[in-house]
N, CA, C and O atoms as CSV, one atom per row, in Angstrom:
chain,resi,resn,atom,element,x,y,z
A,1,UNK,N,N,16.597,25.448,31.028
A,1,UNK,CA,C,16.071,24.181,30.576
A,1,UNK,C,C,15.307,24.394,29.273
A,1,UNK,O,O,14.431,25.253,29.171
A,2,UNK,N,N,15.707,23.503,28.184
A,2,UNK,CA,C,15.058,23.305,26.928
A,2,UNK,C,C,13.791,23.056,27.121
A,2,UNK,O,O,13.459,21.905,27.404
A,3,UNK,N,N,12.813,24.097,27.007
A,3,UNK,CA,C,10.996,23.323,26.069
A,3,UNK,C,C,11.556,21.903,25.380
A,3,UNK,O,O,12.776,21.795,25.502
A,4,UNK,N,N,11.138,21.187,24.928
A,4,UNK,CA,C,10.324,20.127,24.269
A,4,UNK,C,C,9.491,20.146,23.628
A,4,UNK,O,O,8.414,19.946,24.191
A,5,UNK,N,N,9.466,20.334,22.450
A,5,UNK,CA,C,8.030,20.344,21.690
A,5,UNK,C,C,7.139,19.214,21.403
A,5,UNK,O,O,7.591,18.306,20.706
A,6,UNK,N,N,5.814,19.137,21.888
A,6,UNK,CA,C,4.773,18.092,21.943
A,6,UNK,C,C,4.755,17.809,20.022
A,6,UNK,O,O,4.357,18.535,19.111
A,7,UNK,N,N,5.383,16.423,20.023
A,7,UNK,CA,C,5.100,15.866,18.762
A,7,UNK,C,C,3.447,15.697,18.338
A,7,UNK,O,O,2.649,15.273,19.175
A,8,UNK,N,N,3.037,16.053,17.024
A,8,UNK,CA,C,1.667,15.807,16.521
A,8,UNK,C,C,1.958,13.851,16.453
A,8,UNK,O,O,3.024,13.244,16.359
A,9,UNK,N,N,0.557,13.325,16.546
A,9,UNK,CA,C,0.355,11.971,16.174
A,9,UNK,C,C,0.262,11.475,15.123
A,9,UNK,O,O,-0.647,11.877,14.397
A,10,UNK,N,N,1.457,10.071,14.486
A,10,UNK,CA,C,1.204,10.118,13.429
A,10,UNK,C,C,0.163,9.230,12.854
A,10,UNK,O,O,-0.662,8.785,13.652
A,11,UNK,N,N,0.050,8.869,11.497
A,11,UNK,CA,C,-1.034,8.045,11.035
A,11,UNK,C,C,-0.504,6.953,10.847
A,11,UNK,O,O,-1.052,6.356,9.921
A,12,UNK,N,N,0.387,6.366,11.340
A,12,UNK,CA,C,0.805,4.573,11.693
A,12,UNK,C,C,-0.466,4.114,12.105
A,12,UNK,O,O,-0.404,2.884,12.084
A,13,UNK,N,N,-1.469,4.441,12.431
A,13,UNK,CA,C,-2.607,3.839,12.699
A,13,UNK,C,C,-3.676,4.783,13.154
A,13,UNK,O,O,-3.729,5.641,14.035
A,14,UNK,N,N,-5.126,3.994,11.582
A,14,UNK,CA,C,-5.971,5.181,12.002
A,14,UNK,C,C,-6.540,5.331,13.406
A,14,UNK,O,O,-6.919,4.400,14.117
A,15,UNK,N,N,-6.549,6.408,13.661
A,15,UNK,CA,C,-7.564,7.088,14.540
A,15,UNK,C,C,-9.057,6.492,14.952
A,15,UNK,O,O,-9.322,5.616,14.129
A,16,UNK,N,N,-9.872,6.600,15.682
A,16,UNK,CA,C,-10.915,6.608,15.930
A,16,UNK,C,C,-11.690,7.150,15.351
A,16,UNK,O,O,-12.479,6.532,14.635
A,17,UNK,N,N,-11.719,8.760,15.499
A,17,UNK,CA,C,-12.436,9.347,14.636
A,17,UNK,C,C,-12.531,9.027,13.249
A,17,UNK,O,O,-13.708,8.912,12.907
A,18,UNK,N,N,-11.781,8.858,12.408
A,18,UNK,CA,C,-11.398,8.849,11.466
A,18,UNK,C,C,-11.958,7.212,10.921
A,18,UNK,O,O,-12.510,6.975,9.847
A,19,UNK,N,N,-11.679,6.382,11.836
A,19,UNK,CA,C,-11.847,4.773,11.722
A,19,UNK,C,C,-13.818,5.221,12.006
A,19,UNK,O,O,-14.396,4.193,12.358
A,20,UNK,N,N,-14.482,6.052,11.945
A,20,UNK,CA,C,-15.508,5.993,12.094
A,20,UNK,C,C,-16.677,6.898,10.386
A,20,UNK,O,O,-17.881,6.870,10.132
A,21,UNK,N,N,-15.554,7.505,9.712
A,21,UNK,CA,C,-16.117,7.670,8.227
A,21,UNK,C,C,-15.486,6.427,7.573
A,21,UNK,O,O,-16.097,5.784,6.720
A,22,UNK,N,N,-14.308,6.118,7.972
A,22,UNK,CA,C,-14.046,5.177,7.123
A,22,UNK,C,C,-14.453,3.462,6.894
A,22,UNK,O,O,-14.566,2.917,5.796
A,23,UNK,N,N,-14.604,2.906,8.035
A,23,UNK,CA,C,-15.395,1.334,8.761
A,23,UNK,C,C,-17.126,1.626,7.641
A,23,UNK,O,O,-17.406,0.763,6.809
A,24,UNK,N,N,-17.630,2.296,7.733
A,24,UNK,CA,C,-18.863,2.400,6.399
A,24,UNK,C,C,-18.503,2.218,5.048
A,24,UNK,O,O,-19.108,1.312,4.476
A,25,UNK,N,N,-17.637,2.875,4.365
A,25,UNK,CA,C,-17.194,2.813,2.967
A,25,UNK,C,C,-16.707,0.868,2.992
A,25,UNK,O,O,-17.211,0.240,2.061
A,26,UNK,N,N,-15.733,-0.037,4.064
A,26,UNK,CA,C,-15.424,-0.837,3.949
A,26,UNK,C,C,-16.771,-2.037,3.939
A,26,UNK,O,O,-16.898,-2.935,3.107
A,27,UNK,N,N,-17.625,-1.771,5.018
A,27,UNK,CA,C,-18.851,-2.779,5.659
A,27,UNK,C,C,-19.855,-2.442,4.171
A,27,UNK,O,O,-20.724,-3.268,3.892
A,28,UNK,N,N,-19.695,-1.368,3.390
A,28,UNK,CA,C,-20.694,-1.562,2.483
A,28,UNK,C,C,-20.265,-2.026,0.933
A,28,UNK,O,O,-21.063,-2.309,0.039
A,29,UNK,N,N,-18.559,-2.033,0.822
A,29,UNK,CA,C,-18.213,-2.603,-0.075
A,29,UNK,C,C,-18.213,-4.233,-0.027
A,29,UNK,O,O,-18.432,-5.000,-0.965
A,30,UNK,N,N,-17.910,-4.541,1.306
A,30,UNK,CA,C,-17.504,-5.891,1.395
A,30,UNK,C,C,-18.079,-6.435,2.686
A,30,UNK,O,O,-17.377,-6.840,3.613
A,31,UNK,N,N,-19.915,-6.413,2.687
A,31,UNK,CA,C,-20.581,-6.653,3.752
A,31,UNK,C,C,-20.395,-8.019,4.592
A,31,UNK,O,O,-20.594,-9.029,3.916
A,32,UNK,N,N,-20.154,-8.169,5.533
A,32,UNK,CA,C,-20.451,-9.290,6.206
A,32,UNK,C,C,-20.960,-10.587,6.173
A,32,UNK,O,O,-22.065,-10.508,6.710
A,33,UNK,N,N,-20.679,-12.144,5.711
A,33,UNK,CA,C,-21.717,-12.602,5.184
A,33,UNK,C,C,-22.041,-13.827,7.344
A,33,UNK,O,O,-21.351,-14.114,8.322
A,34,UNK,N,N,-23.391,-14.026,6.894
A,34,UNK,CA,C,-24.146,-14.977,7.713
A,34,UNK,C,C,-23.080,-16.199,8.323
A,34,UNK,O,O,-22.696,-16.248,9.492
A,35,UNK,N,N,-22.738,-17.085,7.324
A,35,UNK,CA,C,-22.203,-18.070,7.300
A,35,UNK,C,C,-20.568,-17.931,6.810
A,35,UNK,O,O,-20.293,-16.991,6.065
A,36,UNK,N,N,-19.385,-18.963,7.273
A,36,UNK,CA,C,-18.497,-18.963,6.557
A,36,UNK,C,C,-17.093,-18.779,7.979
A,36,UNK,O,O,-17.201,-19.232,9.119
A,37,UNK,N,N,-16.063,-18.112,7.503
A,37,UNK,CA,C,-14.666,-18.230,8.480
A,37,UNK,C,C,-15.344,-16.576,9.154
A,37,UNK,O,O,-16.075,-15.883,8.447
A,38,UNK,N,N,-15.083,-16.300,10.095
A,38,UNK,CA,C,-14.657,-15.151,10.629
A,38,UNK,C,C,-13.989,-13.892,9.945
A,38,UNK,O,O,-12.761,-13.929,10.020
A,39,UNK,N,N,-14.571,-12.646,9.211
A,39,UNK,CA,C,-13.615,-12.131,9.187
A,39,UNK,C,C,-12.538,-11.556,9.684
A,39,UNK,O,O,-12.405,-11.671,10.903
A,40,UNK,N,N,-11.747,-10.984,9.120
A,40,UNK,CA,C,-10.131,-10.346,9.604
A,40,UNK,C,C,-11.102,-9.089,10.354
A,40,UNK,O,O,-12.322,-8.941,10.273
A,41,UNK,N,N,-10.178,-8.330,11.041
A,41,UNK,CA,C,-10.277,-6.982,11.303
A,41,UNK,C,C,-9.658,-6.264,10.521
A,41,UNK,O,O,-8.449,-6.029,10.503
A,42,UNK,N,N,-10.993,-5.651,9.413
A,42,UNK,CA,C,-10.237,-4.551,9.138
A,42,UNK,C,C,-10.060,-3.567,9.550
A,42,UNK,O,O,-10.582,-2.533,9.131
A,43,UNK,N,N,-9.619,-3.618,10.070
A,43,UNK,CA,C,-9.219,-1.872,11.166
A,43,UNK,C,C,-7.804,-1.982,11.323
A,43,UNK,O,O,-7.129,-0.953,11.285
A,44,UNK,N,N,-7.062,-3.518,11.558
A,44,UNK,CA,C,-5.786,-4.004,11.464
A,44,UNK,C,C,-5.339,-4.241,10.233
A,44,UNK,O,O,-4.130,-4.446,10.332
A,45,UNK,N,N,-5.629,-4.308,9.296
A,45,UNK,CA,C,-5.685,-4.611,8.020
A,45,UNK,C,C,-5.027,-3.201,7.342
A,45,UNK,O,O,-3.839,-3.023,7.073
A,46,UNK,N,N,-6.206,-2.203,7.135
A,46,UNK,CA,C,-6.159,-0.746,7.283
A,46,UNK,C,C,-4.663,-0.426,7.837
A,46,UNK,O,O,-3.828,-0.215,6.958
A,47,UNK,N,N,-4.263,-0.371,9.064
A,47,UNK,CA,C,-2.947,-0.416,9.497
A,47,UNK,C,C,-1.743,-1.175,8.806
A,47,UNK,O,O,-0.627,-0.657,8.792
A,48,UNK,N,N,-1.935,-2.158,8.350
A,48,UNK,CA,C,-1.060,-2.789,8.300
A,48,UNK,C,C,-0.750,-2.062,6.703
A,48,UNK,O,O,0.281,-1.411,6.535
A,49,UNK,N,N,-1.672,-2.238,5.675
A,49,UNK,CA,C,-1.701,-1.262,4.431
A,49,UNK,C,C,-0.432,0.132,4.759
A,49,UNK,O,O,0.679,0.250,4.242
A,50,UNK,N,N,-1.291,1.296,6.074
A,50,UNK,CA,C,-0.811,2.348,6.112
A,50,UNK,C,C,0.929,2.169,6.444
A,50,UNK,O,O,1.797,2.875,5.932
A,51,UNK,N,N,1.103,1.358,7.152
A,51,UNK,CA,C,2.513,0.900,7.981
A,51,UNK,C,C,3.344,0.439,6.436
A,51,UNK,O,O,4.429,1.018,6.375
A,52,UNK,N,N,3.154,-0.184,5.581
A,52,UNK,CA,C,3.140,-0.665,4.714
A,52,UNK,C,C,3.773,0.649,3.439
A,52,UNK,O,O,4.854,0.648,2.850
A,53,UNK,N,N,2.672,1.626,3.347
A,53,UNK,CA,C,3.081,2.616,2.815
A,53,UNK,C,C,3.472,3.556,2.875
A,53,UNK,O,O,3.760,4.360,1.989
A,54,UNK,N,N,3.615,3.654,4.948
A,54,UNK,CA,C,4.519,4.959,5.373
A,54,UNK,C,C,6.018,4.556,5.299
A,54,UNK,O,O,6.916,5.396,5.236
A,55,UNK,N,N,6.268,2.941,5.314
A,55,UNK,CA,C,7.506,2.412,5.881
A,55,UNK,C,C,8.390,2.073,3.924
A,55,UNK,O,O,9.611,2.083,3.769
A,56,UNK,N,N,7.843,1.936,3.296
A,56,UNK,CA,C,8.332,1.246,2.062
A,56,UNK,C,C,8.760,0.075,2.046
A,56,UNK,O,O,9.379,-0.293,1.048
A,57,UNK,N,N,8.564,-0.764,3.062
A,57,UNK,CA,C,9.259,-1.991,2.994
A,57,UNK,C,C,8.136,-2.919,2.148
A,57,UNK,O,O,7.003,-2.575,1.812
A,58,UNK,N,N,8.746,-4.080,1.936
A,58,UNK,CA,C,8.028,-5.139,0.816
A,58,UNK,C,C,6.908,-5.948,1.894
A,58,UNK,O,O,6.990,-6.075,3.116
A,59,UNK,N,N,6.068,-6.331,1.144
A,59,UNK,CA,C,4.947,-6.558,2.114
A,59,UNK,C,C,5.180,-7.780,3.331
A,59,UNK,O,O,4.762,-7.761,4.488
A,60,UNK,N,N,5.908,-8.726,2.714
A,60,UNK,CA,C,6.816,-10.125,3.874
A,60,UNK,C,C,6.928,-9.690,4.832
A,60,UNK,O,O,6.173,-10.211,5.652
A,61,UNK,N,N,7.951,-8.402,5.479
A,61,UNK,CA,C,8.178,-8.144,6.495
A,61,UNK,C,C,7.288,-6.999,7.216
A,61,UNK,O,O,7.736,-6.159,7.996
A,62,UNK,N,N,5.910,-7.131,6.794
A,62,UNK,CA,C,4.844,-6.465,7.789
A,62,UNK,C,C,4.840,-6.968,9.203
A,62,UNK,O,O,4.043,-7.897,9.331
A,63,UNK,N,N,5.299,-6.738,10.000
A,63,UNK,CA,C,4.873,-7.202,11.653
A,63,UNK,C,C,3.810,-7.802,11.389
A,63,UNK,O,O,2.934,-7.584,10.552
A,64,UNK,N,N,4.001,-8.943,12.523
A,64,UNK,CA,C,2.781,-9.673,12.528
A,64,UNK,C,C,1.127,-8.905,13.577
A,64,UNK,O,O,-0.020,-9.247,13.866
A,65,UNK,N,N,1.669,-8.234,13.694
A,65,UNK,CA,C,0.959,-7.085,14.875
A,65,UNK,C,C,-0.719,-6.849,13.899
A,65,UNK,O,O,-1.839,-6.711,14.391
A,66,UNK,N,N,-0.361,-6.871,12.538
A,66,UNK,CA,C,-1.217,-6.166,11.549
A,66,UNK,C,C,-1.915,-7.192,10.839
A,66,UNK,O,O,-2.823,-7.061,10.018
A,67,UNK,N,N,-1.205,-8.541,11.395
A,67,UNK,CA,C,-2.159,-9.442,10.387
A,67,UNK,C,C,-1.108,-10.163,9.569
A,67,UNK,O,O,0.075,-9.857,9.723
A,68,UNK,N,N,-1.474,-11.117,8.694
A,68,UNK,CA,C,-1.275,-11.940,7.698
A,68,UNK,C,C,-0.378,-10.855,6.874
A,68,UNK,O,O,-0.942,-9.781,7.083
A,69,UNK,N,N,0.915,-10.597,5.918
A,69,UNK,CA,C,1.243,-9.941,4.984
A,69,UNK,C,C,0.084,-10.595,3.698
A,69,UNK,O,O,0.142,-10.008,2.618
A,70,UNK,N,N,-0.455,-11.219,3.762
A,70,UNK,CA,C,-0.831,-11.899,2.439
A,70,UNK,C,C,-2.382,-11.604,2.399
A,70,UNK,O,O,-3.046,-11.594,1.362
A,71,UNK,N,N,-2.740,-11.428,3.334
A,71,UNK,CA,C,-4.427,-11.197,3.552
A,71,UNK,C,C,-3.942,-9.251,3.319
A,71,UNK,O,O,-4.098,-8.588,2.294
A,72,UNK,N,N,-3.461,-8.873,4.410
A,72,UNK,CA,C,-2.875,-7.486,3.801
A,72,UNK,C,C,-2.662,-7.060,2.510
A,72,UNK,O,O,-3.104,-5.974,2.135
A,73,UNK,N,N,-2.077,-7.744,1.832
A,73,UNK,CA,C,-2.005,-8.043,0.293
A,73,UNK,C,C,-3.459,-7.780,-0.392
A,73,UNK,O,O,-3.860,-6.843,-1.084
A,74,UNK,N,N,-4.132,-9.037,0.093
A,74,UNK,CA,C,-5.184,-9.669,-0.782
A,74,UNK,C,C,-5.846,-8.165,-0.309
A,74,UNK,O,O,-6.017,-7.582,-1.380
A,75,UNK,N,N,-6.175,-7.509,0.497
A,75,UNK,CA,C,-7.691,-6.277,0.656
A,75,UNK,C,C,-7.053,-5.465,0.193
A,75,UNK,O,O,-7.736,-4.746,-0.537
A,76,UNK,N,N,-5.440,-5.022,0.266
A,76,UNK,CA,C,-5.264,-3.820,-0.632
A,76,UNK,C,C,-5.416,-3.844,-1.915
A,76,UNK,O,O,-5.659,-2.812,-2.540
A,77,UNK,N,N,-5.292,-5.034,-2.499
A,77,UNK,CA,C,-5.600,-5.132,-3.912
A,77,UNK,C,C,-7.269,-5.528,-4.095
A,77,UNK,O,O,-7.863,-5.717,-5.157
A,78,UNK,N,N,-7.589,-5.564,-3.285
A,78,UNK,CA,C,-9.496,-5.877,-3.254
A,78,UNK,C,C,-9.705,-4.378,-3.198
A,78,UNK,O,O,-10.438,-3.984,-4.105
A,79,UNK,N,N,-9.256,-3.422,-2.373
A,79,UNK,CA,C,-9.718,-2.085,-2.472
A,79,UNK,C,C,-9.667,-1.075,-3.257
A,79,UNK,O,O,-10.388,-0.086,-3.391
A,80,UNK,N,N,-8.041,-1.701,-4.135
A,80,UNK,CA,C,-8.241,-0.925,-5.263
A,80,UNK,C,C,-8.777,-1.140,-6.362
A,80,UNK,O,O,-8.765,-0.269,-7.231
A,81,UNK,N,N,-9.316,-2.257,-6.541
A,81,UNK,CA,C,-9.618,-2.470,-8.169
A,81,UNK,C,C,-11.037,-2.404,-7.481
A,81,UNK,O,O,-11.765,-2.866,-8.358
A,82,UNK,N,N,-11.895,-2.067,-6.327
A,82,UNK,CA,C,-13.115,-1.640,-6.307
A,82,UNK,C,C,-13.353,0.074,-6.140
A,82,UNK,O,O,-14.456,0.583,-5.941
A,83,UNK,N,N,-12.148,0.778,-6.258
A,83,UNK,CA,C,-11.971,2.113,-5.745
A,83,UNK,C,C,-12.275,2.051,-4.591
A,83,UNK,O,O,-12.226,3.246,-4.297
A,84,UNK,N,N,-12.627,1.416,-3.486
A,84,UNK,CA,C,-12.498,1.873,-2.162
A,84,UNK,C,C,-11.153,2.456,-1.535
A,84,UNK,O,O,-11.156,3.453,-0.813
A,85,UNK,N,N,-10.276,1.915,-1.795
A,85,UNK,CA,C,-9.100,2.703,-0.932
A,85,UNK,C,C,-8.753,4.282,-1.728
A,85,UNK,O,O,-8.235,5.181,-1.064
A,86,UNK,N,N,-9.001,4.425,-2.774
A,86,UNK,CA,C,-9.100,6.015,-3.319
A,86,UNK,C,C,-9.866,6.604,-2.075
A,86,UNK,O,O,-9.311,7.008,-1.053
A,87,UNK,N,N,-10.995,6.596,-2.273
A,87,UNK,CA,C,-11.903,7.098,-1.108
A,87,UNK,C,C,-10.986,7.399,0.179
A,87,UNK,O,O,-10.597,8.430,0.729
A,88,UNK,N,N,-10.796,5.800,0.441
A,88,UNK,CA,C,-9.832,6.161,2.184
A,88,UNK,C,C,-8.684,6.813,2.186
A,88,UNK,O,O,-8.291,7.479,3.144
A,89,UNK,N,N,-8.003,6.650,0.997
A,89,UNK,CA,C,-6.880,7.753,0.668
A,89,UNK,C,C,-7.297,8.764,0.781
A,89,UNK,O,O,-6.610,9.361,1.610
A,90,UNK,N,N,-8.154,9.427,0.378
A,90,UNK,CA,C,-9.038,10.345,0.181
A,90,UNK,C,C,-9.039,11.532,1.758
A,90,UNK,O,O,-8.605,12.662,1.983
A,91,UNK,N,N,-9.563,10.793,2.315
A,91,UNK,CA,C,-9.835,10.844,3.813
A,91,UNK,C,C,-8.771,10.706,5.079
A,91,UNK,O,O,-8.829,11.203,6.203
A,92,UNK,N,N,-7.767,9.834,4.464
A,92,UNK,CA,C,-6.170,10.132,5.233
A,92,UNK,C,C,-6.174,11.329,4.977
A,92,UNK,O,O,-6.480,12.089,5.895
A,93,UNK,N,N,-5.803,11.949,3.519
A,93,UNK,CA,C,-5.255,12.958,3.366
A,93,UNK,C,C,-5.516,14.359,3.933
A,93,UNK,O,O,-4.865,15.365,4.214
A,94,UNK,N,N,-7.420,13.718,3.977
A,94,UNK,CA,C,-7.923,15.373,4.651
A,94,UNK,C,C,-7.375,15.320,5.818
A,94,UNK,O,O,-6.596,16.236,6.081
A,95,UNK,N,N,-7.585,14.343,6.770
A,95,UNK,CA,C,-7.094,14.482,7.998
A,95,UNK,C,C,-5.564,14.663,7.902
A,95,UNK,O,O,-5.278,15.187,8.979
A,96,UNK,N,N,-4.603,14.533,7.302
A,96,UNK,CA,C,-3.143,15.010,7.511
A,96,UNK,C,C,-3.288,16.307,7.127
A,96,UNK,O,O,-2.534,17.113,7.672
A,97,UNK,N,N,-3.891,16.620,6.505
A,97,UNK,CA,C,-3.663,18.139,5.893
A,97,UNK,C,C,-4.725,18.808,7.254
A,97,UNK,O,O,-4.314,19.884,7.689
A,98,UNK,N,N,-5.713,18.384,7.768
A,98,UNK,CA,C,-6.193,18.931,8.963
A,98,UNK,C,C,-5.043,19.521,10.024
A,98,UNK,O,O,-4.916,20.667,10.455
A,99,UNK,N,N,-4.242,18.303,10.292
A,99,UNK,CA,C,-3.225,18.523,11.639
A,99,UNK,C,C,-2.002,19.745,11.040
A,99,UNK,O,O,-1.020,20.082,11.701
A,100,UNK,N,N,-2.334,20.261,9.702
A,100,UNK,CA,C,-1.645,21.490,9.463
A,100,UNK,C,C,-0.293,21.319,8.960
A,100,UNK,O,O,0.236,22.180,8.257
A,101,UNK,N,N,0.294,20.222,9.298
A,101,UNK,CA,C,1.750,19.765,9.114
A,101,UNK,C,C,2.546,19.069,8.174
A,101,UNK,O,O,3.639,18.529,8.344
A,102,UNK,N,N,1.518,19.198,6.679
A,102,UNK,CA,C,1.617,18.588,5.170
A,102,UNK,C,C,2.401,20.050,4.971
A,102,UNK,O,O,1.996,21.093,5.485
A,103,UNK,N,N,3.558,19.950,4.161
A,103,UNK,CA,C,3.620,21.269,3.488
A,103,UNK,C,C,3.972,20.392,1.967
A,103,UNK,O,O,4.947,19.759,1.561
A,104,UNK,N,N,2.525,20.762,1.365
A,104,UNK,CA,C,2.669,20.184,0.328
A,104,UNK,C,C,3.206,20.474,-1.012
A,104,UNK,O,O,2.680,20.037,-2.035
A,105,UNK,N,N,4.457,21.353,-0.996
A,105,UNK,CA,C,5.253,22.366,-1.796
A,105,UNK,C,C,6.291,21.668,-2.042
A,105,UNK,O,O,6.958,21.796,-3.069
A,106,UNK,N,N,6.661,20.424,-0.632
A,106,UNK,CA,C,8.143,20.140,-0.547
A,106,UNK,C,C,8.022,18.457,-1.074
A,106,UNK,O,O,9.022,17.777,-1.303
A,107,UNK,N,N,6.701,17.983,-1.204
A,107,UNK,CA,C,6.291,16.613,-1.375
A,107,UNK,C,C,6.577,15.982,-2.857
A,107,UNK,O,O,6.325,16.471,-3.958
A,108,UNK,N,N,7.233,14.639,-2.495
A,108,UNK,CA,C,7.311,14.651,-4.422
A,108,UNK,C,C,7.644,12.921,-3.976
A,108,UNK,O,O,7.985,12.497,-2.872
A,109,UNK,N,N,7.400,12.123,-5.296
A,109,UNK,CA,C,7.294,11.214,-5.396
A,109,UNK,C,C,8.421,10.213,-5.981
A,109,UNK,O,O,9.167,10.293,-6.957
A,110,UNK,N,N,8.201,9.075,-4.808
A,110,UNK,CA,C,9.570,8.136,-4.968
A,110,UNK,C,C,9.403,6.894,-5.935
A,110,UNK,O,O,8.362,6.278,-6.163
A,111,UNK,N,N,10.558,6.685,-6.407
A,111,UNK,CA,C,10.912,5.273,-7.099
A,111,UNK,C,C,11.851,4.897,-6.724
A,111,UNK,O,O,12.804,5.541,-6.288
A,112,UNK,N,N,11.679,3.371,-6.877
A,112,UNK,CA,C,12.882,2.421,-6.873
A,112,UNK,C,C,13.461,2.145,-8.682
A,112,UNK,O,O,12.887,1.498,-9.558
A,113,UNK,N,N,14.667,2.846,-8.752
A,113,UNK,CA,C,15.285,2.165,-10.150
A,113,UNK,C,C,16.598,1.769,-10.075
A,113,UNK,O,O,17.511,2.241,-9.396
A,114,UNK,N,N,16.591,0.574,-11.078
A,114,UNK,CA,C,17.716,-0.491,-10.705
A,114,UNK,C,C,18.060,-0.489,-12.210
A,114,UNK,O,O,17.386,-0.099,-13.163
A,115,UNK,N,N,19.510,-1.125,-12.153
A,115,UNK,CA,C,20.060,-1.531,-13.400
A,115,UNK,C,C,19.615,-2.549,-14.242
A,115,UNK,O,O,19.347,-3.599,-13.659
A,116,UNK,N,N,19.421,-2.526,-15.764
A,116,UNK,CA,C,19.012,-3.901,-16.141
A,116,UNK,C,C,19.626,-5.518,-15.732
A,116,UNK,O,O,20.774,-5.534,-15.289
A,117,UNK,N,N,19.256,-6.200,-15.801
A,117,UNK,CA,C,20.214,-7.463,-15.392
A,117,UNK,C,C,21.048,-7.884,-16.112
A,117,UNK,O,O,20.537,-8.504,-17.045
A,118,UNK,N,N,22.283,-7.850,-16.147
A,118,UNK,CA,C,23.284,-8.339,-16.972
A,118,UNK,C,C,23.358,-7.329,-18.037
A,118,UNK,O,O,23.520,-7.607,-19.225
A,119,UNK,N,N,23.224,-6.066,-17.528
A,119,UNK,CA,C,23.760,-4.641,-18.584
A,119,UNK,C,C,22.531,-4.716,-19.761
A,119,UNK,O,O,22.777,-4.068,-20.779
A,120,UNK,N,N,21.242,-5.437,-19.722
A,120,UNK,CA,C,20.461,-4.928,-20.272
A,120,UNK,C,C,20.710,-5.515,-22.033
A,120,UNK,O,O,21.659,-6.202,-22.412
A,121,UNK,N,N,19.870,-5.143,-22.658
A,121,UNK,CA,C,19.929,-6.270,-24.076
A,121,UNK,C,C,21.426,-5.689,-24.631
A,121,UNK,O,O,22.141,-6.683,-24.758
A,122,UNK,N,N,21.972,-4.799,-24.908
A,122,UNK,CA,C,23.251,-4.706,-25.806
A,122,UNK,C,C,24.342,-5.537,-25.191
A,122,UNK,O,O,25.357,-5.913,-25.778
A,123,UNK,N,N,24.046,-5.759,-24.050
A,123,UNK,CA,C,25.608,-6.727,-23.884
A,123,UNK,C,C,25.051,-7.872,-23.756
A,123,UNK,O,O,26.023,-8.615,-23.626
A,124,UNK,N,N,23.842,-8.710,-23.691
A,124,UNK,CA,C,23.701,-10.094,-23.560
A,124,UNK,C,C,22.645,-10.418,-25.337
A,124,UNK,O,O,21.731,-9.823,-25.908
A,125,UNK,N,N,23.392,-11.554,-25.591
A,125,UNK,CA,C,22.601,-11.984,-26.788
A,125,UNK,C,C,21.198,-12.237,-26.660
A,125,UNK,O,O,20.868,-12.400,-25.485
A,126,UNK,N,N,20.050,-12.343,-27.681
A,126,UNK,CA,C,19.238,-11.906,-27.637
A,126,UNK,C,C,18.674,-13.524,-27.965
A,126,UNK,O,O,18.780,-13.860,-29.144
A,127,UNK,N,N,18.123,-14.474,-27.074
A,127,UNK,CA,C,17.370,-15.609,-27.142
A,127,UNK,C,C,16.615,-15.728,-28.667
A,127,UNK,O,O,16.089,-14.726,-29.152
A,128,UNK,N,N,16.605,-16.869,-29.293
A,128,UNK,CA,C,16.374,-16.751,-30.634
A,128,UNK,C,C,14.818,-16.976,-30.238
A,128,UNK,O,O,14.551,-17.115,-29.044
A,129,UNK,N,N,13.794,-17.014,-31.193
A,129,UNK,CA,C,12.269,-17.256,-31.013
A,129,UNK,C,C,12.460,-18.890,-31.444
A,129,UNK,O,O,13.095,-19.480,-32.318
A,130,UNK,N,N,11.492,-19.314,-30.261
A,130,UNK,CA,C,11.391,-20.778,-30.647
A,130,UNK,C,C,11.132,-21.259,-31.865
A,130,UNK,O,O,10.347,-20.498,-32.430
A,131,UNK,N,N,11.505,-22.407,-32.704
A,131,UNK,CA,C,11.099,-22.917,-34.056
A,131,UNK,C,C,11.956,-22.421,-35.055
A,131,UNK,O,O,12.527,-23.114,-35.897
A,132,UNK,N,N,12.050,-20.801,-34.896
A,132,UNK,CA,C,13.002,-20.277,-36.213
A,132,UNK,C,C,14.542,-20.645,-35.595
A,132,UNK,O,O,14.485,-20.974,-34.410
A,133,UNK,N,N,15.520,-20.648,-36.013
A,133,UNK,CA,C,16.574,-20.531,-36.442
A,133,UNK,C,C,17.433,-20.008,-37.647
A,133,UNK,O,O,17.031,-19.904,-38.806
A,134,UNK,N,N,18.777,-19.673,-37.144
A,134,UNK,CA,C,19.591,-18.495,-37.911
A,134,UNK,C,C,18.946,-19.215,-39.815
A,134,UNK,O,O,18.664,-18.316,-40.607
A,135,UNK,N,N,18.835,-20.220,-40.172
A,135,UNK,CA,C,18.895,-20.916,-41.419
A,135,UNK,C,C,17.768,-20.658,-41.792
A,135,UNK,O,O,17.557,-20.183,-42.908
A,136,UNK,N,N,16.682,-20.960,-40.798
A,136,UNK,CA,C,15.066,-20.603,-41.550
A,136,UNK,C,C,14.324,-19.259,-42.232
A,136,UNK,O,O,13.982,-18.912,-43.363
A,137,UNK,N,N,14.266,-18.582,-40.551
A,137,UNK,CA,C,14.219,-17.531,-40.782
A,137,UNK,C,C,14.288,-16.108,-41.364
A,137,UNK,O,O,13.519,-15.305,-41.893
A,138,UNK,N,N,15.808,-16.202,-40.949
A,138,UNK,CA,C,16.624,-15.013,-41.665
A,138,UNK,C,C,17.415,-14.645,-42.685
A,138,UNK,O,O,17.802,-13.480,-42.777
């Protein structure tokens, strides 16, 4: 009979531990106010981000499990233009590189590249600038 090897856990969703350096960096960027709607959970939020950037898919089809795609939206872009999610990036990373199982030799970075539309400016004519024409202008 085959062993089985016990899979490590992945980071589809933080941790506890982990949800406990990180829940401070969020509550002191973007404290709580008295009055007003309820906030979201960010702790689901957080998830929905990570799910988001382990999965590559476009933000629309986030499960609804994680929240709003659009509130998801709105804090990842609230976190970065305050540097908070650097930080929590920050702090994923130690913890993946903790569980030993980064081999960060083999890691390299993806793009999406596509063709221009309609073969790009040499095969489609080039929209004149409003006001001038071939007579004025040129």
């Amino acid at each position: 009979m085959v062993k089985r090897r016990q899979r490590l856990p992945t980071l589809w969703e933080v941790p506890d531990d982990l949800w406990e350096h990180i829940e401070p960096l969020l509550l002191k960027t973007h404290p709580s106010k008295a009055t007003g709607r309820k906030r979201v959970d960010l702790r689901r939020v957080l998830d929905g981000i990570i799910f988001r950037l382990r999965t590559g898919c476009q933000w629309n089809p986030i499960t609804r499990v994680y929240g709003s795609d659009r509130t998801i939206h709105r804090y990842f872009q609230l976190w970065c233009q305050s540097g908070v999610f650097e930080q929590i990036w920050a702090l994923l990373v130690a913890a993946c590189d903790e569980l030993g199982q980064v081999h960060w030799k083999w890691q390299a970075a993806d793009a999406a590249l596509g063709k221009a539309r309609f073969g790009g400016a040499l095969s489609a004519p080039t929209p004149p600038i409003a006001g001038k024409t071939a007579q004025n202008g040129a």
